[in-house]
C-alpha positions in Angstrom: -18.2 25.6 28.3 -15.0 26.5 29.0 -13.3 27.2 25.8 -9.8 27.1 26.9 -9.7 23.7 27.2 -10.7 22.6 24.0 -7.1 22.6 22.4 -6.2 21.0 18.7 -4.0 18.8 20.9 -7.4 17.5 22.4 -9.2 17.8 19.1 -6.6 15.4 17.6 -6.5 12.4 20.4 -10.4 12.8 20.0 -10.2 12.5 16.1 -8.0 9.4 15.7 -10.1 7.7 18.9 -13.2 8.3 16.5 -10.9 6.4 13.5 -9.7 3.6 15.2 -12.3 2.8 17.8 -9.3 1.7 20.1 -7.2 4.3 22.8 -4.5 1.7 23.2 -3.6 2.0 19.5 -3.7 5.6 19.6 -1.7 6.0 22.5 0.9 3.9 20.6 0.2 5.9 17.1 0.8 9.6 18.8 3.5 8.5 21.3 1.7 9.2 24.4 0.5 7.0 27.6 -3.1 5.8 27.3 -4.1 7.8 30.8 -3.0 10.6 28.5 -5.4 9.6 25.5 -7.9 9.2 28.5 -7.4 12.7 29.9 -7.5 14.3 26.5 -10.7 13.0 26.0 -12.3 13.7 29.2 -11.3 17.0 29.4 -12.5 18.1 25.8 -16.2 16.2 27.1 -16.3 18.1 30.8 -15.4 21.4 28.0 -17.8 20.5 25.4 -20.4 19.7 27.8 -21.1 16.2 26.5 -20.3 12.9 26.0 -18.7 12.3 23.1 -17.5 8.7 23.1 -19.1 5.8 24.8 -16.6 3.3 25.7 -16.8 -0.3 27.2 -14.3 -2.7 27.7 -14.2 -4.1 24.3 -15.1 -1.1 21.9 -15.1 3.0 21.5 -18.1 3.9 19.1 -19.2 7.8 19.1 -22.4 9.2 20.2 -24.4 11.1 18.1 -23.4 14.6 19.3 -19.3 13.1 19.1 -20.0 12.3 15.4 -21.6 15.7 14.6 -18.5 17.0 16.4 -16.0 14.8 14.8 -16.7 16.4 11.5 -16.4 19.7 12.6 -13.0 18.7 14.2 -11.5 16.8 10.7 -12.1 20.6 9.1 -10.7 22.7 11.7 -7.5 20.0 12.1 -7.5 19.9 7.9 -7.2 24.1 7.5 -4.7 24.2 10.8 -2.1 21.4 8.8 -3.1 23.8 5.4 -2.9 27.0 7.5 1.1 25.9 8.8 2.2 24.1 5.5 1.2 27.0 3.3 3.4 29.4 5.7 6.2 26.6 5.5 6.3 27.0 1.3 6.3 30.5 1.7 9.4 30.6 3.1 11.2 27.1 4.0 10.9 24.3 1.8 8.1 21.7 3.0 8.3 19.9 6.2 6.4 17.2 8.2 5.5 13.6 8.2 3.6 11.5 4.9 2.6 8.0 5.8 2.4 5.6 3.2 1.2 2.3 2.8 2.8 0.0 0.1 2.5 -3.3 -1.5 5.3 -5.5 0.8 7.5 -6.7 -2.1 7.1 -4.1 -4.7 7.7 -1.7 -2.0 10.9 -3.5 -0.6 12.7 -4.2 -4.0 11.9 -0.2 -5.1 9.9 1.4 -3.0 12.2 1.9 -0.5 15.2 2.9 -2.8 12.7 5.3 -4.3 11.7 7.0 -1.1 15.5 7.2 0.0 16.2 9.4 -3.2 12.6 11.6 -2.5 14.2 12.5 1.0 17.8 13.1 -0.5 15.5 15.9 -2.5 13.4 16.6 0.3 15.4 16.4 3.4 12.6 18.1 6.1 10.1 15.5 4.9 9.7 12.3 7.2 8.4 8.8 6.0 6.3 6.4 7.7 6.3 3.5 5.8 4.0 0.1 6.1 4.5 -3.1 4.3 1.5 -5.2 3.7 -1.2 -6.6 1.2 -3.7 -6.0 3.4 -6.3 -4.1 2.3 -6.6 -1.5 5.1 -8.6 1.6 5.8 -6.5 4.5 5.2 -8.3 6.9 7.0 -8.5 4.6 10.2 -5.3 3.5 10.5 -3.9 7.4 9.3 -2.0 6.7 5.9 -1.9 9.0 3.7 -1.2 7.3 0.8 -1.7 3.6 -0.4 -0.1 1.9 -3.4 -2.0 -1.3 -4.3 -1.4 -4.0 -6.8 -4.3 -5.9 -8.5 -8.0 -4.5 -9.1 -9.7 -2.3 -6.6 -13.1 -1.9 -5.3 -15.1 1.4 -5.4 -13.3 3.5 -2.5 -14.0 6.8 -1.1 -9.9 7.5 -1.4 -9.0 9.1 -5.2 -7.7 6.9 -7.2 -4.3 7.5 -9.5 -3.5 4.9 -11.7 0.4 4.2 -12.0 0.4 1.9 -14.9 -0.3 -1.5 -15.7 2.4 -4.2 -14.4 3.3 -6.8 -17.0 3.7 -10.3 -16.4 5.8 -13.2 -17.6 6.5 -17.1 -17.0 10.4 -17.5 -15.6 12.5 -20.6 -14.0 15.9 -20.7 -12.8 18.2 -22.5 -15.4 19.1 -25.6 -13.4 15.1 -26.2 -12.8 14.7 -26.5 -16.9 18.0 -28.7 -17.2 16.6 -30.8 -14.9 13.1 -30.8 -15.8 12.8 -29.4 -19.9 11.4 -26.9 -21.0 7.4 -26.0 -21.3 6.9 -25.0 -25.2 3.0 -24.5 -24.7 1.0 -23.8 -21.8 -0.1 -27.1 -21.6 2.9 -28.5 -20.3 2.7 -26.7 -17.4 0.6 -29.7 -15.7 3.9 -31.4 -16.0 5.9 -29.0 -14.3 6.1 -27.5 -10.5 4.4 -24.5 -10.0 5.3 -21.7 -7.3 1.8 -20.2 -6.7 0.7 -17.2 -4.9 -2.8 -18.3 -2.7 -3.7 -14.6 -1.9 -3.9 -13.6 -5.3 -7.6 -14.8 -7.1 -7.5 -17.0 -10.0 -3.6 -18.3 -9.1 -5.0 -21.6 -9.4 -6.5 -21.6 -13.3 -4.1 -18.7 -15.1 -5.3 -17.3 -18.3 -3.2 -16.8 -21.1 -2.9 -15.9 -24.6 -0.7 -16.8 -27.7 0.4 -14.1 -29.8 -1.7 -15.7 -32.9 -5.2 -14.7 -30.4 -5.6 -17.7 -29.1 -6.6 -18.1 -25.5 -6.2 -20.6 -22.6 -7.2 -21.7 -19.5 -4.8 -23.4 -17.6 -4.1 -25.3 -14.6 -1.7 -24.4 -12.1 -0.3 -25.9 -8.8 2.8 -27.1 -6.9 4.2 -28.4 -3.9 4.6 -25.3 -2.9 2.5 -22.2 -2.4 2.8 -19.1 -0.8 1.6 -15.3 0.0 4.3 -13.2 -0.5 6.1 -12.1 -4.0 9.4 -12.3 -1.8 8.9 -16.1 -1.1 8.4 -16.9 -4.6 11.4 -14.8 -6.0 13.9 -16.8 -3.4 11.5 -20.3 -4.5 12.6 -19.6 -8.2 16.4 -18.9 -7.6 16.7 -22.0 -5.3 14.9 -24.3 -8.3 12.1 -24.9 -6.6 9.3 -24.6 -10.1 8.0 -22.3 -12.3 6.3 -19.3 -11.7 4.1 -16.4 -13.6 6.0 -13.2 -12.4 5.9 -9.7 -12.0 8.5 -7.9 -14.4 9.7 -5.9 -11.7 10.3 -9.0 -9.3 12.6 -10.6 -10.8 14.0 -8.0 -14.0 17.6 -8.1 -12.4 17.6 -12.0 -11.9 16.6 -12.3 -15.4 19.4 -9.5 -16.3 22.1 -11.6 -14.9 20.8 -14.7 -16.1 20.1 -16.2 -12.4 16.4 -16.8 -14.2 15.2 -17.5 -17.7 11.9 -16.0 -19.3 9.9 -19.2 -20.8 6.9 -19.6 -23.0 7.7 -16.0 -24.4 4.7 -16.9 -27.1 2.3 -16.4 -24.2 1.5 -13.7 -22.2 -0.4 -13.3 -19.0 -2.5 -10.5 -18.9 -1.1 -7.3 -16.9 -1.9 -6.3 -13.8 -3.2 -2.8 -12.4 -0.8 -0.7 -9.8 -2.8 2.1 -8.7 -2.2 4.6 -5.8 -4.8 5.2 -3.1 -5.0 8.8 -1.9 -7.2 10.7 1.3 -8.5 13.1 -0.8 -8.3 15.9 2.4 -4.9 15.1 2.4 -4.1 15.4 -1.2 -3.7 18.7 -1.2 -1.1 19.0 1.4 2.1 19.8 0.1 4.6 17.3 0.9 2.1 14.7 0.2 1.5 16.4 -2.9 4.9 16.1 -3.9 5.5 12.6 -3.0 2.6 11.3 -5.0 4.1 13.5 -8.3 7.4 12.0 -7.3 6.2 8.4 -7.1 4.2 8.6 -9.8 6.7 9.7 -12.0 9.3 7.1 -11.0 6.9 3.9 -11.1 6.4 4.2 -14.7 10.2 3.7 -15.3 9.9 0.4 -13.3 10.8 -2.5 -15.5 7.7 -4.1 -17.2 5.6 -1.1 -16.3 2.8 -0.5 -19.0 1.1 3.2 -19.3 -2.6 2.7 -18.0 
């Protein structure tokens, strides 16, 4: 074995290889050519002595000896990044790169705005920010952090909760002028509904009066879509009704571009939760962002304490 060639460099194309069975993506992830992936990986093998990957044309799935190694490597990678941030806060403020993974609209209409005034406070600390609903695998595609809207399944990530999101039945004004105005659930069926398809149960909404009473009801429309965007623009050009986030559409209702209806109901709320890779938690400038996040979400309007 020739020791001098197994370099963290080496130990870190190997690692993300392992994660996202694919050295095309990784390339692209790390910012190097793929013969460069290729030549990291063959040198640490001809060091190690072993194969540690076996590759064909459409996959990259480790051998048993490359996933006894790839643990090994994951703790010597996770004390180097704890090794050089420590010796950062001891003397500069923290430094580095946080990848984060939001919800697309929530984290268009605030997360961005709220990540813009983390790096005015932190300006050393880079984001990597991804849009989607997606549930994705944070350790395979590298995020460190993941803020997710709606229920969760049992996850190996930690889990933080950020609050419960309330929700509320709106229109735009010229819709109900034209159309009237539902005063009970029930006349929903009547009405055009702007309805999310990836979100379960968008099709039969439960609600609740405020004297207990509870109902199943109906919804559909002409239109349906997949993104909270979509529906917000839907609503403003008068396109139906639609049960909202508080946070989607607080400053369309502020300026009266939208009206709250059937304010006797409510819908029930809706967990936001944050998704954390619990070897990363401990890393500083992750740290802070997820303090820093979690702090500012529960201002959000409509936001409910968990």
């Amino acid at each position: 074995m020739d020791k001098s060639d197994i370099t963290l460099e080496r130990m870190r194309s190997f690692v993300r290889v392992a994660e996202r069975g694919s050295l095309s993506a990784v390339a692209r992830e790390l910012g190097l050519g793929q013969s460069t992936v290729t030549r990291h990986l063959n040198e640490l093998e001809h060091a190690l002595g072993i194969a540690l990957l076996s590759r064909t044309t459409r996959r990259v799935a480790l051998t048993e000896e490359g996933s006894r190694y790839y643990q090994n490597c994951l703790a010597i990678l996770r004390l180097v990044e704890q090794a050089s941030d420590e010796a950062h806060s001891a003397g500069d403020a923290p430094a580095g790169t946080v990848r984060l993974s939001c919800t697309a609209s929530f984290g268009v209409l605030h997360g961005t705005r709220l990540l813009f005034a983390f790096q005015d406070r932190h300006p050393r600390i880079d984001i990597d920010l991804s849009l989607s609903d997606e549930r994705i695998d944070l350790v395979r595609e590298g995020v460190d952090i993941a803020i997710r809207l709606g229920p969760l399944a049992d996850s190996t990530m930690k889990l933080r909760s950020l609050g419960r999101s309330h929700r509320l039945f709106v229109a735009a004004p010229h819709y109900l002028a034209r159309h009237g105005t539902p005063v009970s659930p029930d006349d929903l069926a009547r009405h055009q509904g702007i309805r999310m398809t990836n979100v379960a149960g968008s099709a039969q909404l439960a609600v609740e009066s405020a004297g207990g009473e509870h109902y199943s009801v109906p919804f559909d429309g002409r239109l349906r879509v997949d993104h909270g965007l979509a529906v917000r623009e839907a609503l403003l050009a008068g396109r139906g009704i639609a049960p909202t986030h508080r946070w989607l559409v607080d400053d369309l209702l502020a300026s009266g571009q939208l009206e709250p209806i059937l304010t006797d109901y409510t819908l029930p709320s809706v967990p936001l939760s944050m998704l954390i890779v619990p070897e990363r938690a401990s890393v500083a400038r992750v740290r802070l962002l997820i303090d820093f996040l979690a702090a500012e979400i529960a201002t959000l309007p409509g936001m409910e304490s968990a």
